[in-house]
C-alpha positions in Angstrom: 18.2 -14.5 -38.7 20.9 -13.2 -40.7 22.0 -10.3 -43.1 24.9 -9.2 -45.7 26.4 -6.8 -44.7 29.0 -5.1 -47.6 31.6 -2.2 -47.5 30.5 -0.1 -50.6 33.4 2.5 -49.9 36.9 2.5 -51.0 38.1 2.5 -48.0 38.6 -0.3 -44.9 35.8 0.6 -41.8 34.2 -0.6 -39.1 30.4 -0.8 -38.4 28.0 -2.1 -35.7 25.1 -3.5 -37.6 22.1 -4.2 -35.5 18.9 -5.6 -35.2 15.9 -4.4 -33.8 12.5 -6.2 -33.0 8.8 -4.3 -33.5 6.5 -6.8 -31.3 2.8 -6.9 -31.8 0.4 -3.7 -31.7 -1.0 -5.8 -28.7 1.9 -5.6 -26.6 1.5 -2.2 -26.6 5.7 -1.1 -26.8 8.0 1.1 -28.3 7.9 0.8 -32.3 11.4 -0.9 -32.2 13.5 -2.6 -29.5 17.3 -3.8 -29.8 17.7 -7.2 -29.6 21.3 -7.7 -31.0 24.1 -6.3 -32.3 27.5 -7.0 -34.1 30.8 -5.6 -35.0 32.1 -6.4 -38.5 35.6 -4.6 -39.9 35.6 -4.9 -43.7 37.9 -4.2 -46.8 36.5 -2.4 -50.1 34.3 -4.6 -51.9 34.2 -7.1 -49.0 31.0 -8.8 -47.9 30.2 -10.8 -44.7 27.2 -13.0 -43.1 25.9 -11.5 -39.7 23.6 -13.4 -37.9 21.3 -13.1 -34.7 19.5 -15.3 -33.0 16.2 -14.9 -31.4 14.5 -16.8 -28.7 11.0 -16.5 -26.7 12.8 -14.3 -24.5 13.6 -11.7 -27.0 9.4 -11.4 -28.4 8.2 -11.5 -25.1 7.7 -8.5 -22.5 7.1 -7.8 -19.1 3.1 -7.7 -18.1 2.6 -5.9 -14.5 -0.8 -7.8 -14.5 0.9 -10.9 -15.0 3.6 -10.2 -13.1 6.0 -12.0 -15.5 7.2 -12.3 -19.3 4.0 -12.8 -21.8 5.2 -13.6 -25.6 2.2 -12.4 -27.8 0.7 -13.9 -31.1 0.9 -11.3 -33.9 3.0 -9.7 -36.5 6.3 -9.1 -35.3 9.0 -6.3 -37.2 12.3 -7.5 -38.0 14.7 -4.1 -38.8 18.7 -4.4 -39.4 21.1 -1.5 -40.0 23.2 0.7 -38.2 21.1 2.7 -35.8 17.3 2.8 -34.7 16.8 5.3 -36.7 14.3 4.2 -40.1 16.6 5.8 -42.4 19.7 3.8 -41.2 17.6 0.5 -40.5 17.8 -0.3 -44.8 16.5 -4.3 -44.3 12.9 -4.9 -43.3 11.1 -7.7 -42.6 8.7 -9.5 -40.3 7.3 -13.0 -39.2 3.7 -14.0 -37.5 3.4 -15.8 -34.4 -0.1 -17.5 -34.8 -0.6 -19.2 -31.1 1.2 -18.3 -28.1 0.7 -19.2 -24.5 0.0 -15.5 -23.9 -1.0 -13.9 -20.3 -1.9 -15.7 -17.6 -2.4 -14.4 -14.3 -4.8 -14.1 -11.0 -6.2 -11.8 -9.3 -7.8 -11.5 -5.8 -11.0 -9.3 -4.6 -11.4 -8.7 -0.8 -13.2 -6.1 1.4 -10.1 -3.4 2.1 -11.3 -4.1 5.9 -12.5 -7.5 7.9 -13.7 -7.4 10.8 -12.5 -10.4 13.4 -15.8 -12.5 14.2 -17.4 -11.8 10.7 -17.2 -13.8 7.9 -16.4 -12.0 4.0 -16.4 -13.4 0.5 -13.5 -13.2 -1.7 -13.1 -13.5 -5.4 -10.2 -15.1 -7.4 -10.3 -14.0 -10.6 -8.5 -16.2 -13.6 -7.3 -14.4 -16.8 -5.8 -16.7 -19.7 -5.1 -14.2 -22.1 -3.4 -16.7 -24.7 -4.5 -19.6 -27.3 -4.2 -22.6 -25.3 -6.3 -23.9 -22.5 -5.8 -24.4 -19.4 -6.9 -28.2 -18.7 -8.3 -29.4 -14.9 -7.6 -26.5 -13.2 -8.2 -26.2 -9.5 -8.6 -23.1 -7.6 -7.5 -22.8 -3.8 -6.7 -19.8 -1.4 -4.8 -20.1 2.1 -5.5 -17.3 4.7 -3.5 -16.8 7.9 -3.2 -19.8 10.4 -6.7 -19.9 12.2 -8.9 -18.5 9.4 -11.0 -20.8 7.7 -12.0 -20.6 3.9 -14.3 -22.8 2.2 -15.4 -22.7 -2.0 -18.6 -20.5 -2.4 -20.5 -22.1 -4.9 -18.7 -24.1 -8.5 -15.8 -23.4 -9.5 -14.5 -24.1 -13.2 -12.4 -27.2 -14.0 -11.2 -25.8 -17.2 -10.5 -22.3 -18.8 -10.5 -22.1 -22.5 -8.4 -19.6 -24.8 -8.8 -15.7 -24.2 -11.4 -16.8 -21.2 -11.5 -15.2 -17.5 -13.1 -16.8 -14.7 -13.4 -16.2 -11.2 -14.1 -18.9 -8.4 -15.6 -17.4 -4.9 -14.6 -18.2 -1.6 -16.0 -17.9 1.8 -13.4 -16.2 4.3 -14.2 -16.4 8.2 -11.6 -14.3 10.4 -11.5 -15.6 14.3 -12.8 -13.4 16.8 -9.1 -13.5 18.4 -7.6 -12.5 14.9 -4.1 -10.2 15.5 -4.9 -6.8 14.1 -2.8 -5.7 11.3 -2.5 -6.4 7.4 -3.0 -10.2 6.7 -2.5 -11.7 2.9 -4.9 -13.5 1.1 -3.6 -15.8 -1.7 -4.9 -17.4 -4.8 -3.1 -20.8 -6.2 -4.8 -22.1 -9.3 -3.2 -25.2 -11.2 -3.3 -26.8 -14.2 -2.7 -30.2 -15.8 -0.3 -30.4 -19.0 -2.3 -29.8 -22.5 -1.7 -28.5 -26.1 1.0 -26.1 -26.4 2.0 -26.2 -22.8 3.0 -28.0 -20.1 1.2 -27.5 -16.6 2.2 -24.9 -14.3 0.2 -22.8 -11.4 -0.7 -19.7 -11.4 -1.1 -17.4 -8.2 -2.4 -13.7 -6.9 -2.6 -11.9 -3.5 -4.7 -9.2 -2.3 -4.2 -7.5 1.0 -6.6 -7.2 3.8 -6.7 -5.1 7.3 -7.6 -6.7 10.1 -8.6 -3.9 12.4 -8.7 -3.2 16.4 -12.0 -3.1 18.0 -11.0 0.7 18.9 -8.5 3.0 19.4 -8.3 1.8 23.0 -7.4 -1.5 22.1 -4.2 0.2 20.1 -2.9 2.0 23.0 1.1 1.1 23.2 2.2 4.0 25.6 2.0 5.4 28.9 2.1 8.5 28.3 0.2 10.2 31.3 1.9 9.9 35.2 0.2 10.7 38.0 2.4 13.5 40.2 3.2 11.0 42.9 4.6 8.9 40.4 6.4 10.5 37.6 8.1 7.5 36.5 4.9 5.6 35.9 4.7 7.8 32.5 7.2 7.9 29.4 5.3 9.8 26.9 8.4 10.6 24.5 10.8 7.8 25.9 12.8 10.7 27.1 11.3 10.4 30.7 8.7 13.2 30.5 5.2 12.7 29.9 1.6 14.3 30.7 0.8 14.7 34.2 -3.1 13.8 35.3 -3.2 16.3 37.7 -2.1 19.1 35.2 -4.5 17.7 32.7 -7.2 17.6 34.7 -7.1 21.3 35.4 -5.7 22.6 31.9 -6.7 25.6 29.7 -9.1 25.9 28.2 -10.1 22.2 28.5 -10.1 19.6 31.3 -9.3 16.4 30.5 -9.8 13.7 33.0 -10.3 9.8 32.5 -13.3 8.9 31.1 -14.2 12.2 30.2 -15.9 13.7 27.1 -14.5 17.1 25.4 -16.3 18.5 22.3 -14.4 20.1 19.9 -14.9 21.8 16.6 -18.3 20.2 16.9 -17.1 16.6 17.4 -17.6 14.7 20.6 -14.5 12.9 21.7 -13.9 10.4 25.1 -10.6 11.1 26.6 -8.9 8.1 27.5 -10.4 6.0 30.7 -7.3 4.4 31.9 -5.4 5.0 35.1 -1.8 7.0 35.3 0.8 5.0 33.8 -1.3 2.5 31.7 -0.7 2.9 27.8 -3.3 5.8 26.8 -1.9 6.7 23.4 -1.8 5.3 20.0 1.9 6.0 18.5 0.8 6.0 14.7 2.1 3.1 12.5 -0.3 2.3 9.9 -2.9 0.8 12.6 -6.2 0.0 11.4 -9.1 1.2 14.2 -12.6 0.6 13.9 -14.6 3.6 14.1 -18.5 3.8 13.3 -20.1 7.3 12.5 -21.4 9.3 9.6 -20.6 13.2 9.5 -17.9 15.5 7.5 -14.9 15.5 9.6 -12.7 13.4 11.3 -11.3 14.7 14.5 -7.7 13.6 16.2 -7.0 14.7 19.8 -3.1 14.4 20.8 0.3 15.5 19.7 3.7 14.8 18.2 7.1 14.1 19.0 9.7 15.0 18.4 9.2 17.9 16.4 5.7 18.4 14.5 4.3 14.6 13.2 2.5 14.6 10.1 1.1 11.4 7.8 -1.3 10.1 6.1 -4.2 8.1 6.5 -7.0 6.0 4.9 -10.9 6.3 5.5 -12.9 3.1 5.0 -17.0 3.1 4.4 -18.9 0.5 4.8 -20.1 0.9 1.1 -16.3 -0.4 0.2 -15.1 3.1 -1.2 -12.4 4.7 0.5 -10.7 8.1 1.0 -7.0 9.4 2.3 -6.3 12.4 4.3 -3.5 14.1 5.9 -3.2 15.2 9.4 -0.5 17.4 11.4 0.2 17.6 15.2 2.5 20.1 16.5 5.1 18.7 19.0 3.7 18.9 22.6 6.7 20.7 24.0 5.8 23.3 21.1 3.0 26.5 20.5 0.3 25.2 18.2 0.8 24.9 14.2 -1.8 26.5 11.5 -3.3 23.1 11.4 -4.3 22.1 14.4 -5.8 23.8 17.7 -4.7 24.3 21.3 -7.0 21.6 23.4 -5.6 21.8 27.1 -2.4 23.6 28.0 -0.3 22.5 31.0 2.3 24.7 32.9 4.6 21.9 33.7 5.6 18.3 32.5 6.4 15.6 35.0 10.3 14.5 34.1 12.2 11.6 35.5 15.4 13.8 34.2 17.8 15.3 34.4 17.6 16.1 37.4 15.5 14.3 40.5 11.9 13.3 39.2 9.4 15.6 40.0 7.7 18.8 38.2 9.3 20.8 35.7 8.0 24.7 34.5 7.5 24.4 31.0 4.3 25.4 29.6 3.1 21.8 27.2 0.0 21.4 25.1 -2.4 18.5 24.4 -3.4 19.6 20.2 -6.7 19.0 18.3 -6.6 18.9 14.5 -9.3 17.9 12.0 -9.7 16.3 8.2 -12.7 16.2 6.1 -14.2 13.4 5.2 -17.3 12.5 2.5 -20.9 13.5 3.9 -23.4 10.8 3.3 -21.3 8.0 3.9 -20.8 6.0 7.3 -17.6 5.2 8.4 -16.2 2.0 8.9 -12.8 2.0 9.9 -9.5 4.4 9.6 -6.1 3.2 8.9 -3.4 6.1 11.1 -0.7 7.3 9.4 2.4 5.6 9.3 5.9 6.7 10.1 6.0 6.6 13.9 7.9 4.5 15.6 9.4 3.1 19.3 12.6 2.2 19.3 14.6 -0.1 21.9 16.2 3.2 23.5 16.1 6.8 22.4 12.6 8.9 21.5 9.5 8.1 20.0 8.4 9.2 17.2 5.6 10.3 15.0 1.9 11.2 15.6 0.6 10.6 19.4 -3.0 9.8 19.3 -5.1 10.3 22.6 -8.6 10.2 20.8 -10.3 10.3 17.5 -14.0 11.7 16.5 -16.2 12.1 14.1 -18.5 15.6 13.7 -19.4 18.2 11.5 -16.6 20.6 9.0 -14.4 22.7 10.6 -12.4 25.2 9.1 -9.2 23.3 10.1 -9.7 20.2 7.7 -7.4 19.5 5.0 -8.6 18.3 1.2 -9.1 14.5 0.7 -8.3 12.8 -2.2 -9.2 9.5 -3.3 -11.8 8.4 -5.2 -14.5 9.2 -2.7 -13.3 13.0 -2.9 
């Protein structure tokens, strides 16, 4: 494109004339973006040609949906002057793009949670947004190694201009599948036709693979046996819980195996011996947990200093809910936010001195979250943030046991779209 630009003064001067592009009402951006500029120096009476040159790139923008650059159809706005301003933007004028490639982008549906052993169905959702089809295409998705998937029911060979389709897929998860998050990932392809060449197309989702139960998370020792102090490490520091103590702690007894109810939720306490893990160190684990009530209970503590996070409920109607919970450190007096379950007058220490029993009074915590009535439970996802690092302390939220029961006054607002 190019413009005349003319010095009308008496004078010699300098200006920057620029040009700036409107794109399509569709694209839904600001009224007028700069898409070049130059510098002209001109005598009295002296006129010159400015010109500017504008590719895809420059009538295209960035689609989050797409997750790349989408150049619209439409009436574009061509202004040229001196600033974005109207009043010093004097030449106006426009073009139409009739047909365009447009969007095109995927999508993927999957249960937030799948169980290993069960078998889920997920959804890969095609949007071609623009005025050309897409000939032969071909959907596929690839799960982790071990996972089978197989096409649930016809999928489309072709998608047409401004059509979205979706093609459904059978996803089985082993019975030995690793706990944690696990991608999912659409690939649809297509052959060369009018107006484009062939290309593929892809989209991801995100899916938790969850342990069978909080036991089956347990990653530290944190309970010794007084005989042998070493046998527990519940900070990395060298103290930890002694059974003993535990067993005869205020105002609640804990022992392997054993059942506390607290804030009217039932909790097991951990049936493992001394120095096998017992705890959860919260990292974003996802735990199977079954039960219908209004709260969510947590037994356990944190290190160092008071842990707090936040977490995700799962129902087994697909909605879900977030919470967050706070522990006060175990070496510490109890928080306004969680309770007092057992206190202890000493902690078995490897250091600094010999290993044995030191006096300090330490406290196993119980804290509780709301969650929705009416609802059953299907899984939670632990706060993140914790961590266990080659050397030097653990960190984060120590989890011994979790519940589900009635209110209490200790639980903290959800949000989330089951709030």
């Amino acid at each position: 494109m190019s413009a005349t630009v003319t010095n009308t003064g008496r004078v010699a001067g300098s200006d920057v004339a620029q040009l700036y592009l409107g794109d399509p009402a569709s694209a839904a951006q600001p009224p007028r973006q700069l898409q070049g500029f130059q510098k002209v120096t001109l005598r009295p009476g002296q006129s010159t040609n400015v010109r500017f040159t504008l590719t895809g790139h420059s009538l295209s923008y960035w689609d989050d949906a797409a997750n790349g650059w989408v150049l619209p159809d439409g009436q574009y706005q061509v202004y040229v002057g001196d600033s974005s301003s109207l009043t010093n933007l004097p030449l106006h004028g426009g073009f139409t793009v009739t047909r365009s490639i447009g969007a095109r982008y995927a999508t993927v549906s999957a249960p937030s949670v799948i169980e290993p052993g069960t078998t889920a169905t997920v959804t890969a959702t095609l949007v071609n947004d623009g005025d050309y089809a897409m000939p032969q295409a071909r959907f596929g998705l690839s799960a982790p190694r071990g996972w089978t998937v197989t096409p649930a029911g016809h999928a489309p060979g072709a998608i047409g201009p401004g059509q979205t389709v979706t093609a459904s897929f059978h996803v089985a998860v082993p019975a030995d599948a690793e706990p944690g998050s696990h991608t999912l990932t659409a690939r649809v392809s297509y052959r060369p036709g009018q107006g484009s060449g062939g290309g593929v197309v892809t989209g991801s989702a995100t899916v938790a693979v969850p342990y069978a139960s909080l036991a089956a998370a347990n990653d530290n020792p944190g309970i010794s046996d007084n005989s042998d102090v070493a046998g527990g490490n519940f900070d990395l520091g060298g103290d930890s819980y002694s059974a003993q103590a535990l067993a005869a702690g205020t105002p609640t007894p804990l022992t392997p195996g054993g059942q506390v109810t607290v804030g009217g939720t039932t909790f097991t306490w951990p049936d493992v011996p001394a120095g096998q893990p017992d705890n959860v160190v919260a990292m974003g684990q996802t735990i199977l947990l079954s039960g219908s009530g209004t709260t969510l209970g947590f037994i356990g503590a944190g290190t160092p200093g008071d842990a707090s996070g936040s977490g995700t409920v799962y129902y087994t109607d697909g909605r879900t809910s977030s919470f967050r919970v706070t522990l006060a450190d175990y070496l510490d007096a109890p928080g306004p936010e969680d309770d007092v379950i057992a206190s202890l007058p000493y902690v078995n220490a490897t250091k600094p001195a010999a290993p044995g029993k030191r006096a300090e009074t330490i406290y196993v915590f119980y804290a509780a979250v709301p969650i929705t009535s009416g609802r059953t439970v299907q899984a939670v996802t632990l706060p993140g943030g914790g961590s266990i690092p080659v050397s030097g302390p653990i960190s984060g939220l120590r989890i011994f046991a979790l519940g589900i029961g009635p209110l209490s006054a200790l639980g903290i607002p959800l949000t989330g779209d089951a709030s």
